[in-house]
C-alpha angles and dihedrals in degrees: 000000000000119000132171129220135194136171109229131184106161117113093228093054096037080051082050094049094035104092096049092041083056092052087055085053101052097038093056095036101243104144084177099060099052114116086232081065096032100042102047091044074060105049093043120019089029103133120229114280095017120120120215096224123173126194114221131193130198147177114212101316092334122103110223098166153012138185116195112204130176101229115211114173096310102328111105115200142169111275122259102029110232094342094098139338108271115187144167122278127208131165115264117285097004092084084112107051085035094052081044091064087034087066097046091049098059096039094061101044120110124262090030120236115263096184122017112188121189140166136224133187120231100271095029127106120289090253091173093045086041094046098046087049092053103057101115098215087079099248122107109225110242112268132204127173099223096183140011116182134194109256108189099210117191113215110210086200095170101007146305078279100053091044096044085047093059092061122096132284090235092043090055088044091048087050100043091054093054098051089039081060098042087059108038082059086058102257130145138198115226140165123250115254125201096255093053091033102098090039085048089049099053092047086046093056086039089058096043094048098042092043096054083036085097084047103055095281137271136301088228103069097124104108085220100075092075083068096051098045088055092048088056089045090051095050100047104022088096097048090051094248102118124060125178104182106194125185124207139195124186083344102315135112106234097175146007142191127194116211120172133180160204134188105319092342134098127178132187115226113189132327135212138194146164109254085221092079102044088129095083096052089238105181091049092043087052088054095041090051090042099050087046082065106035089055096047080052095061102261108149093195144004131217108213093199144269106301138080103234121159095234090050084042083052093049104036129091096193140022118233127168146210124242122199109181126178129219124206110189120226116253137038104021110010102120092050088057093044097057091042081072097048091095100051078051100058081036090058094036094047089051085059103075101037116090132241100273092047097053094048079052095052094047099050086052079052097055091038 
């Protein structure tokens, strides 16, 4: 089979890619990797100096497969940094010849990759392991997994009310006070509409950040990504693929979820509330009332993030992870590239051997 592959960064070629991109997104459930999420996180949090490149793949005039990258110097790496996994897309049972182009893509750009850095969910293709195959000299680049996190995922099986039935007496009666208490004070759950959705936005980042400040702050604290969150909205707010639930009380927004989506597939992303309110349980009452709608949407499953936190291992019904591997290409440079990852190795190594409790020290000195 014989595919071609380019690496493309101009807006007009990217508009031209963008419908059947979306398709691969929908079809293997990666509400990440969608141009409506990469492409905002490019046109508004894209630091200086760093090029938006996609490669695509295609088989005559079909697109079977695309892999975005953030291109800074000659270090290739997923879009968005740590804002959400963003990974490659291929059609079903063609990874390997796609991963295959993917590879001779990148080998042959100028200036040549030094470092290639990609992701992969638990389930999907082995994109590191694909990619590094592929590469048609003959010598694997060297690969190394720099990081695997927890990602609590929630399997609807029968239904929201079969899984929320499942749960137990004590967590239904938990979050039936609260919302008993929510509403008697006169509070009420809705879902974001164009015409809030940028207000609903800003108050969403405000609670987040004001909510992780006692903590060491938040890792959102770039005023753009309130641009970029609205320009997602706007995109997928009429599919259905992009829920804000916001809860109010006397006028103001106490408390918000983002959920976005793709095919069968839903994924939170971040959550923010005013400490004020703690009685009525609102982050959870935001992610009960947005898995009853995603589900009746269609959605067979919901990663609650990356991330092992006691409420998402209450809610969840299975484990997954997130893999980032990195690539360095044999030849000029490599052992340059190689040793410029020798600190986040002794880093990683080091982590290895702290406990728990260490390692939540350690990060709090870090955000301070």
């Amino acid at each position: 089979m014989a595919l071609s592959a380019e690496a493309l960064s101009d807006d007009a070629q990217l508009d031209a890619l963008a419908g059947d991109w979306d398709q691969l997104a929908i079809e293997l459930g990666r509400p990440f990797s969608s141009p409506a999420w990469v492409r905002s996180w490019g046109r508004y949090m894209r630091p200086d100096g760093v090029e938006l490149c996609v490669v695509a793949v295609t088989d005559a005039n079909r697109l079977v497969a695309v892999a975005p990258f953030a291109v800074s110097g000659r270090e290739w790496l997923p879009p968005g940094g740590t804002l959400a996994p963003v990974e490659p897309l291929a059609v079903a049972g063609m990874e390997e010849v796609a991963a295959a182009a993917i590879a001779d893509a990148l080998a042959t750009v100028e200036p040549r990759p030094r470092q290639i850095w990609v992701e992969r969910h638990q389930g999907s293709p082995d994109w590191g392991a694909l990619v590094s195959a592929g590469w048609d000299d003959g010598r694997r680049p060297w690969a190394w997994i720099s990081t695997t996190a927890p990602v609590p995922t929630i399997e609807f099986g029968e239904g929201f009310d079969a899984w929320l039935a499942g749960k137990s007496g004590s967590f239904r009666r938990d979050l039936r006070r609260g919302e008993k208490r929510l509403r008697s004070d006169g509070g009420e759950v809705r879902v974001s509409a164009a015409d809030t959705l940028h207000a609903d936005i800003a108050d969403f980042i405000r609670l987040h950040r004001s909510r992780l400040a006692a903590k060491g702050g938040s890792s959102l604290d770039d005023d753009r990504i309130v641009e970029m969150l609205a320009a997602v909205g706007r995109e997928l707010l009429e599919e259905d693929r992009f829920r804000l639930i916001c809860i109010e009380v006397d006028g103001s927004t106490i408390a918000a979820q983002l959920l976005v989506s793709a095919g069968t597939e839903a994924s939170a992303w971040n959550s923010g509330f005013d400490t004020a309110y703690g009685r009525y349980s609102p982050v959870m009452q935001c992610i009960i009332h947005g898995l009853a709608e995603v589900a009746e949407a269609g959605a067979r499953s919901m990663s609650l993030g990356p991330g092992d936190q006691p409420y998402k291992r209450r809610l969840a019904t299975r484990q997954d992870a997130i893999e980032r591997v990195v690539l360095v290409p044999r030849g000029s440079g490599y052992l340059g590239a190689r040793a410029r990852l020798l600190p986040l190795r002794l880093r990683r190594a080091a982590g290895a051997r702290l406990s728990d409790g260490h390692k939540e020290k350690i990060a709090r000195l870090l955000r301070r």
